[in-house]
N, C-alpha and C positions, 0 to 999 in steps of 0.2 A: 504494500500500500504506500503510495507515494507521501511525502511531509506536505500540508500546506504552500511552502516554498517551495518544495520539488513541482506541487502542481503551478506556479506560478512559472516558474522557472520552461517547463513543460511546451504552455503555452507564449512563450517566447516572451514574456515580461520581465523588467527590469527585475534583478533582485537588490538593486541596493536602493532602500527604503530610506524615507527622509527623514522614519521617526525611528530608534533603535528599538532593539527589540525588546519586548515588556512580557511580565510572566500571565499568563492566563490565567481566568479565575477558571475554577471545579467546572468541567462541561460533561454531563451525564451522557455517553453518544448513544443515539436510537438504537445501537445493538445491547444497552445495558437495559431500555425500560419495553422497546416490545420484539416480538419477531414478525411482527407485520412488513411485507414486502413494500417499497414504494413504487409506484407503475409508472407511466411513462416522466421520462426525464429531460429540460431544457437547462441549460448550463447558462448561469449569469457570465458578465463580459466583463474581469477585471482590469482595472479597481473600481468596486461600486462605488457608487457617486451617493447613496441616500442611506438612514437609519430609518426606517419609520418605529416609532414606539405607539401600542397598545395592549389595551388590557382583554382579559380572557369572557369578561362576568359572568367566570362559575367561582363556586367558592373558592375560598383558597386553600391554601395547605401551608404547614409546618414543619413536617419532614419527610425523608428522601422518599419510604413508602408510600403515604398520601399523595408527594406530588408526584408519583409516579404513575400515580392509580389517576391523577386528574390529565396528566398529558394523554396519556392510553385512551381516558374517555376523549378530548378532545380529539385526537388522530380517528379513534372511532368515528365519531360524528362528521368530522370533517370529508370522511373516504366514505363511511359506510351510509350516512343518508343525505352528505349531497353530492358525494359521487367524485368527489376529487381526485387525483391520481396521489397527491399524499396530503399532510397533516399541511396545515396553510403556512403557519410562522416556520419563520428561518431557525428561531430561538425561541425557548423559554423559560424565565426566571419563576424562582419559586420561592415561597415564605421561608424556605431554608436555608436561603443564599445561593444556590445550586442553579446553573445554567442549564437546560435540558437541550440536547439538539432534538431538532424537528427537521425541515427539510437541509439544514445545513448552512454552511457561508458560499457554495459554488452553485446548487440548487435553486432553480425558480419557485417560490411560495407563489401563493394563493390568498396573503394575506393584505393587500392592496390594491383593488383594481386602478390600471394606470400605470400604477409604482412596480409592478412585482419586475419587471425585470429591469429594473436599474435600483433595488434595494434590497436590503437582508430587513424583515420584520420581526423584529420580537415581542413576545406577549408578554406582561404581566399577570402571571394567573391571579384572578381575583378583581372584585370590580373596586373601581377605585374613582368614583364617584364622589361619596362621602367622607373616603379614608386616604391619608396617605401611603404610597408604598413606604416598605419597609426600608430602613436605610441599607442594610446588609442587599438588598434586592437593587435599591440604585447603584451600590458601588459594584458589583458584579456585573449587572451590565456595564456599567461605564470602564470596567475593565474589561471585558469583552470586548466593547468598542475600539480600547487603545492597543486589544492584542488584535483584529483586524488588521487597523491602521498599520502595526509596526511587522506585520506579515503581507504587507502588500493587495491583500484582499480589499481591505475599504481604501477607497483615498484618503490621502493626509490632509485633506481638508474637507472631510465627511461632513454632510449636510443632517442634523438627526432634527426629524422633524414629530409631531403628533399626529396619527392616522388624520384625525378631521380636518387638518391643514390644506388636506386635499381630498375629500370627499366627504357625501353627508353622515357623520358618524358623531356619537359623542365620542367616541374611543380617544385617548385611552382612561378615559376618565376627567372629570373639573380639576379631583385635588393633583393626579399625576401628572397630568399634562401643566401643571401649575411649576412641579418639581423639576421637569425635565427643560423650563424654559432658563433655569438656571445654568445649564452644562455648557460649554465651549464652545460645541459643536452644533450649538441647537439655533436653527433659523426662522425668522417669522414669517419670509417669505420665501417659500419653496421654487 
């Protein structure tokens, strides 16, 4: 199986990256929470150019078990009644800190129509409307994000934006999308 970098590398991009390389946060890979097949597959064009961030509104979870049992259901629901070739986010963060892969950082999602093939989307499982995400759950993405960036996957000046920024959605929430207008990378205008 090729590194990240080898797969960059592969398809004839630069590998020398403008941000050094940074450690990744905990990423649970789809071979740890199901044995569900993914069906057909479109390969993003690196380095994406967007983050979109939202949330799941199913309940959330706490630890590795539950949110394990919560990605399963969503990949369920996602493939099995409406029919999508896999689970829609790129990413999912969980009440335990724990990044879950979903369709991945090279994989097309389903999780933004418009967006999906110029962004990696991650979910926040859990609605976050009334609540803020957990801090442990922003810093895991936002390290995710810089381990992207410093892998050549994301651009070094990632756009991370909130689902409704570009379509009719509350996602990813009032109070998260509140959170994440704080981060570096985040634009008001997509």
């Amino acid at each position: 199986m090729l590194s990240k970098i080898g797969f960059v590398y592969l398809l004839g991009l630069s590998t020398s990256f403008a941000n050094p390389p940074v450690e990744c946060p905990n990423i649970i890979s789809r071979n740890q929470w199901t044995t569900a097949p993914a069906g057909d597959v479109n390969y993003l064009i690196l380095p994406i150019p967007y983050v979109v961030i939202q949330h799941t509104v199913t309940p959330e979870c706490e630890t590795r078990d539950k949110c394990t049992e919560r990605v399963e259901n969503i990949r369920s629901y996602h493939m099995n009644d409406l029919g999508w070739d896999d689970i829609g986010y790129s990413f999912l963060v969980g009440g335990d800190g724990n990044i879950y892969e979903g369709c991945g950082w090279t994989r097309e999602g389903a999780h933004t129509y418009g967006y999906n093939k110029k962004s990696i989307g991650i979910g926040f499982i859990g609605n976050f409307n009334r609540k803020q995400a957990k801090q442990k759950m922003l810093d895991a993405v936002h390290q995710l994000i810089q381990c992207g960036k410093s892998q050549g996957i994301l651009r070094s000046n990632v756009h991370v934006i909130g689902a409704r920024q570009v379509r009719a959605t509350s996602s990813p929430g009032e109070k998260l999308y509140q959170q994440i207008q704080n981060w570096p990378e985040w634009v008001s205008n997509p």
